[in-house]
C-alpha positions, 0 to 999 in steps of 0.5 A: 455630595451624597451627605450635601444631598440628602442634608438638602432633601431634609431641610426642605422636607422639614420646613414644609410640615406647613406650606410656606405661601411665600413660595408660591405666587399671587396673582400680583407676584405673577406679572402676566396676571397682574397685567391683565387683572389691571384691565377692567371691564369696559370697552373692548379695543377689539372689532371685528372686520366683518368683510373678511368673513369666510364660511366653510361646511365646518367653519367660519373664520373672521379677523379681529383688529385691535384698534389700539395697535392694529394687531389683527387676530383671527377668529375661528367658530365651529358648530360641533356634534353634540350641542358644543361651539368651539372658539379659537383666536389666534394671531394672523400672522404670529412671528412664529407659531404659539404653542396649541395643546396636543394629545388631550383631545381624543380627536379633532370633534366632529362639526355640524354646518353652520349657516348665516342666517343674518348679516348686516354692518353690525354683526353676523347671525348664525344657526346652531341648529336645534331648538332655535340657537343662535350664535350671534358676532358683533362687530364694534365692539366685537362680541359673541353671544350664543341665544336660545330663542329669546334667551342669552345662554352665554356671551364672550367678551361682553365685558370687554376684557378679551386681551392677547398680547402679541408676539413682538421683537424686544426693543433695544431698553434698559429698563424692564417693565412689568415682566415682559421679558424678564421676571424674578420670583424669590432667587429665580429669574425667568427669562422670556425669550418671547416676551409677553405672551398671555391671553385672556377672555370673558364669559357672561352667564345670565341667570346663573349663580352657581359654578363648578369645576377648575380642579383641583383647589382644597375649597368648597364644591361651589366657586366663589366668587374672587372679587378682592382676592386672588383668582383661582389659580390652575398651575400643578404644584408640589404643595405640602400640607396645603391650605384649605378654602384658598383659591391656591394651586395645588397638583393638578388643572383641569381647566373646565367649569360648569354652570348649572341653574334649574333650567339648563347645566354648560360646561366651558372649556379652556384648553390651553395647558400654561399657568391659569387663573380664574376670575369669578363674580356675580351681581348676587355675591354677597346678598343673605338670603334675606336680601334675596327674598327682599329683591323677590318681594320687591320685585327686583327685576335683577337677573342672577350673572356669572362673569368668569376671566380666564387668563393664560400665560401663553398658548392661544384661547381654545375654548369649547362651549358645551351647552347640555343642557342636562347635567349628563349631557354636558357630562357626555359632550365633555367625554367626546373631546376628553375621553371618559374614565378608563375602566379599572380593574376590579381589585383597584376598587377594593382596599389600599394599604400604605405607608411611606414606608413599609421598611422591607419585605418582611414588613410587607409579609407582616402587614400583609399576615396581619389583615387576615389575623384581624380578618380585613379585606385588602387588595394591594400593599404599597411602597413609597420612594425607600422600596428602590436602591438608592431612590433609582426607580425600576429597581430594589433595594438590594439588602431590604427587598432584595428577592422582590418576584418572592414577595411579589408571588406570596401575595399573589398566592393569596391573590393581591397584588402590589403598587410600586413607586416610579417617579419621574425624577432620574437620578443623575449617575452614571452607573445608573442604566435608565439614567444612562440610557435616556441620556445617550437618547438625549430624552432629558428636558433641556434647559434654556441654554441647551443643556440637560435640565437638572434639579433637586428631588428625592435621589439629590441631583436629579435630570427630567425626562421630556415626555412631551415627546412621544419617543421618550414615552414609547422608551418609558413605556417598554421599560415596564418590560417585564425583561426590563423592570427586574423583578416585577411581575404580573401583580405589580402596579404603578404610582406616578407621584412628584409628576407636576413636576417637582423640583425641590430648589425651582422656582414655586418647587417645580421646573423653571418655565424657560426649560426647553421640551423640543421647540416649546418652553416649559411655561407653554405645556407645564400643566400637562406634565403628569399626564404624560408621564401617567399616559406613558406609565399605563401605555407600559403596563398595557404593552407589558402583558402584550395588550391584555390586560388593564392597567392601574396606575395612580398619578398625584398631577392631571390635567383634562383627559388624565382620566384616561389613564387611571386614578387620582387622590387628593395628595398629601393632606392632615390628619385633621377634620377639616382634611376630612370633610375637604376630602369631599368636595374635592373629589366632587369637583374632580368628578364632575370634569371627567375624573371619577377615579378619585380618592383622598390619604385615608387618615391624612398623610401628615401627623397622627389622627386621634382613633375617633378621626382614623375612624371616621375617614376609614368609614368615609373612604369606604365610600368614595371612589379610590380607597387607600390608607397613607401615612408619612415616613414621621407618623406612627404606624397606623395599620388598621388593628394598631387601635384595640379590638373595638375600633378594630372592628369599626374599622373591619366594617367599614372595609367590608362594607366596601367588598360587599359593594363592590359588583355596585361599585364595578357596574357604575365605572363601567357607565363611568366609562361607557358615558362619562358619567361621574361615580361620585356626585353631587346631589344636583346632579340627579336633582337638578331643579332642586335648589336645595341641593345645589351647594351642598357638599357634606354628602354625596350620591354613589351612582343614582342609587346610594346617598352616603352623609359621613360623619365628619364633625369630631364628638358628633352625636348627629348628623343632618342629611338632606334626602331629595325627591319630593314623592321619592322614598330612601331606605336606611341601608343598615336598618332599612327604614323608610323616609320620605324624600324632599326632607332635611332627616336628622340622624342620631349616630355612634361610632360605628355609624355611617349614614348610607341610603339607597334610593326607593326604585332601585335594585343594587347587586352586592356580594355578602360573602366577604373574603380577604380580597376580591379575587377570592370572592370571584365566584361567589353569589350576589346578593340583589337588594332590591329597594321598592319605589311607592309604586312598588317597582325596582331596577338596576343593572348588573355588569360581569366581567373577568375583572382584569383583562380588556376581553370585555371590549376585545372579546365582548366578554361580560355580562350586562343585564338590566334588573327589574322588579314590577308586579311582585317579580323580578325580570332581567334582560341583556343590555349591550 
């Protein structure tokens, strides 16, 4: 069996060098989808029985009846805090309850009054208070649209493709159509015991042609539009080696897009946690920009629109309308339903060095004694699946990490610590105690027929732990004991990978959807999976230290509000160009819905970079969010000074241009987590009435203050990077030159470059004296690179804290100052 097993893993781990798309579905090959995209925009069936109106202090409630079946649903409308509207539509009188996500919202968002301003037999006007918004209900066909003075912001159902299939009893047929209740993909047959159960609805955008958003897809950072393709898809999957510009699932949803022109940026989101596509098109799409220029002078009275469908398999349509209107408002009103990104600690912004797998620990010990032989920063060493005894996670491999707390101490003597892998995959074996132990607690998911769900992974036949319910996470969290996790220790962190859930021989690699979780199916809470299992994992390392100290824990699947629980990367990429300019993009993405701490496989998981390549991402890494190197079991090792001693030093640079920013790096996650601010942004971002800035992806703003271009064309002589701000100025980072902003600058480049800039009216705090981790610059001083704006002023922040602990919020323990510099001096003064 253990031969059948590993003869197994293999098979499947060697036939995915490149992702087979015959495993996963199309929009045809899923019958819900395929149902509801045969609805076209048209007439609504759905009417609104406006004498069923009932308004509270925080809602109005209103039935909807679909006059082809009679089928009456209920209406739900509340005026949130903040500038929002929330949406929900339910059935009146389901058979039985329909699954409503739990556990994402950091608590039920406060409501403003809502009043009727208008009614009549046609519809109802209602007040949303601020600067004359209105939301207006028609009732045939039913309709929402939310105005501002003359202006429609967004309208629901405009397109009349509001569809909500109905719970019903299965009629006595042989025949099956269209997968109702039964459906087979490949060899797996998914058994719908609740039938048909999927919802869709329509948003209309007026003068909108650019959108962001719904993570994660390896594409560009501005959708687009799905006319005559599949839609995007949002279902977590275990992709090996994905595709790029394809609008394919990979390993995490998040279920919000944001809309942005130069007056106003919403935010909508969809938060139901079943599989999901995503329709986009434009009444633009398609036009060059002459043909544009050609409607301009013309006189084209055409309005730019966006119509975005959202369709779910199941659930119920939850939807908040969050309508900024500035970027960071939208970025504000989102973290207030969501949360924002935890605060991480210190040393998780410093360098990660990985690989699947370091083989024991005097391997660790090499690679640990070789970064400070080259004189390379690093703050945490990595072990993948082979660390474990027999890929049984919570323990060692007894013959090559048999003394795991000594290796463990020897990092910690020279202050670094360590990430272990625990996957949320059990081996099924009996002498296994996590095994045993969620077993006898009857944790596993079930599956349809009552029995503990098995599946294949890493360790062979493996069970699911259901952490869905809240008991299983408390069982999994206090197993981060340092009683109970033998041999970890304080300088030991988390990796939560396969966490979609994988499963080697399911349907599309991952659980069937009529897996059982309590009451729910599977199909109803997929998309929340890794976020349960991240939010356990870090729980575990909060409690484990008796509440002090954070936690760092990196989850390969998401969902809206994983952000709360720590980092996310881009999973498991190529060594190839295209990988590494995908890197950017895709982390953008990531950032505008919440999740700042993102990063992508420096050198790409999968094959062998050429030196130039593990240059290159090495110098962009240093400048994204999450900065690791990882490499596949198959690849040839590729520590950093493995290339001779000239792209040694490059590489030396490139990380130590990370350390010294890191105090910059630190203040901008406290905002992070202070605002929902993203670290990482796309120029438009801070530039909003620029429309040169608005699909561009091959740069990035760190903060307000740094604007990095990295290089990432092979060969590449030159880059041209867009610097933004008519009357602002930027500063060469490396050679401080002045260059005006408002300009495409074109940048001659050698292998060492990496084109940075900081912004002219900026102060930001570095630290100079680099050593080989950050604990070890702790006390050391910071250096204030003060860039002057034409006005001759500055400012900046600079946040201090211990680095590790929770005692900046328990304690107020840290120092936060506002840096300026006016009138040929600098002053500084305390901000809370």
């Amino acid at each position: 069996m253990g031969l059948l097993s590993v003869f197994f893993v293999c098979l499947f781990f060697s036939s995915a060098f490149a992702v087979d798309r015959g495993n996963f579905k199309t929009c045809d090959q899923s019958a819900f989808c395929k149902r509801q995209r045969a609805f076209k925009p048209g007439q609504s069936p759905y009417r609104a029985l406006l004498e069923t109106l009932e308004l509270s202090d925080s809602r109005l409630t209103l039935q909807l009846i679909n006059d082809n079946n009679k089928v009456h649903l209920l209406l739900e409308l509340y005026r949130l805090q903040g500038n929002m509207t929330r949406v929900k539509i339910n059935e009146l009188k389901p058979l039985k309850p329909r699954f409503e996500v739990p556990d994402v919202l950091i608590a039920e968002p406060p409501t403003e009054p809502l009043s009727v301003l208008s009614k009549d037999d046609n519809g109802v006007v209602l007040s949303l208070g601020a600067e004359s918004q209105r939301l207006i209900v028609s009732a045939r066909p039913f309709r929402l649209d939310i105005m501002e003075g003359p202006e429609v912001l967004l309208s629901l159902n405009s397109r009349g493709l509001l569809a909500f299939e109905h719970l019903r009893l299965r009629k006595d047929t042989n025949k099956e159509e269209d997968g109702l209740w039964e459906e087979t993909f490949k060899s797996h047959t998914d058994t719908k015991p609740n039938g048909p159960t999927s919802i869709s609805l329509d948003f209309s955008l007026p003068g909108v042609e650019h959108v962001y958003g719904i993570p994660e897809h390896a594409d560009d950072l501005k959708l687009k539009t799905t006319d005559g393709g599949d839609p995007y898809r949002l279902y977590n999957l275990d992709v090996f080696q994905y595709e790029l510009y394809n609008p394919m699932a990979l390993y995490g949803s998040i279920p919000v897009m944001l809309a942005h022109n130069t007056q106003r940026t919403m935010g909508i989101f969809w938060l139901n946690a079943a599989e999901t596509w995503v329709d986009i098109s434009s009444n633009t799409a398609g036009k060059t920009v002459f043909g544009k220029m050609l409607d301009f002078v013309q006189g084209s009275s055409e309005k730019p629109q966006t119509d975005v469908r959202w369709i779910s398999e199941s659930g119920i349509i939850d939807v908040f309308i969050m309508l900024g209107p500035k970027p960071s408002d939208v970025f504000s009103q989102y973290a207030s339903l969501t949360g924002t990104q935890s605060f991480p600690p210190l040393a998780s912004l410093g360098y990660h060095q990985c690989r699947w797998n370091y083989n024991d620990q005097e391997d660790v010990k090499s690679v640990d004694q070789g970064f400070d032989q080259h004189d390379i920063p690093y703050d945490f060493i990595w072990l993948d699946i082979e660390h474990a005894d027999g890929k049984r996670y919570f323990t060692w491999d007894p013959h090559k990490f048999s003394q795991p707390k000594e290796m463990l101490q020897g990092l910690m003597d020279k202050k670094r610590k360590m990430v272990a892998i625990v996957d949320p995959h059990i081996k099924v074996d009996s002498g296994y105690k996590i095994h045993n132990e969620i077993t006898s607690k009857d944790f596993y998911v079930k599956n349809k027929d009552g029995g503990n769900y098995e599946g294949w992974c890493w360790p062979g036949n493996s069970g699911y732990p259901d952490f869905t319910n809240p008991e299983m996470r408390a069982w999994w969290a206090s197993m981060f004991a340092y009683d109970q996790y033998e041999g970890s220790m304080e300088n030991l962190f988390t990796w939560n990978d396969m966490n979609e859930p994988s499963v080697f021989n399911g349907p599309e690699v991952t659980m069937h959807k009529d897996a059982l979780h309590g009451k729910w199916e599977h199909r109803d809470i997929h998309n929340m999976y890794g976020l349960y299992v991240q939010m356990a994992t870090a729980e575990g390392q909060i409690q484990r230290s008796g509440g002090a100290e954070r936690p760092f824990v990196l989850t390969r699947a998401f969902f809206a509000g994983s952000q709360r629980f720590g980092a996310v990367w881009t999973g498991d990429n190529a060594a190839e160009w295209d990988h590494l300019k995908i890197s950017i993009p895709m982390c953008l993405s990531l950032g505008l819905v919440g999740v700042s701490f993102c990063g992508a496989d420096v050198g790409g998981f999968f094959k062998n970079p050429s030196t130039e390549l593990l240059v290159r991402w090495y110098q962009t890494g240093a400048y994204q969010p999450f900065f690791r190197a990882h490499a596949h079991l198959d690849t040839t090792r590729r520590e950093p000074w493995l290339f001779g001693p000239e792209n040694t030093a490059l590489i030396r640079e490139a990380v130590r241009q990370r350390y010294a920013l890191l105090p910059y790096w630190y203040q901008l996650f406290f905002q992070a987590y202070r605002t929902g601010m993203p670290v990482m942004r796309p120029l438009w971002v801070d530039y909003p009435k620029d429309t040169a800035t608005f699909t561009i992806d091959d740069e990035f703003l760190i903060g307000s203050d740094l604007l990095v271009h990295p290089v990432t064309e092979e060969g590449s002589r030159g880059v041209t990077a867009y610097l933004p701000g008519a009357g602002e100025v930027w500063y060469d980072v490396h050679t401080f030159q002045k260059h005006n902003g408002a300009q495409n600058l074109y940048i001659p480049v050698t292998l060492s470059s990496i084109p940075v800039f900081q912004r002219g009216g900026s102060i930001i705090p570095r630290k100079d004296r680099v050593r080989r981790s950050s604990a070890c610059m702790e006390n050391d001083p910071y250096t204030l690179y003060v860039a002057l704006s034409p006005k001759k002023f500055a400012e900046g922040k600079l946040y201090i804290d211990d680095g590790h602990s929770f005692n900046y919020d328990t304690k107020k323990e840290f120092i936060h100052r506002s840096l300026t510099f006016a009138n040929n001096a600098l002053t500084s003064r305390y901000l809370y």
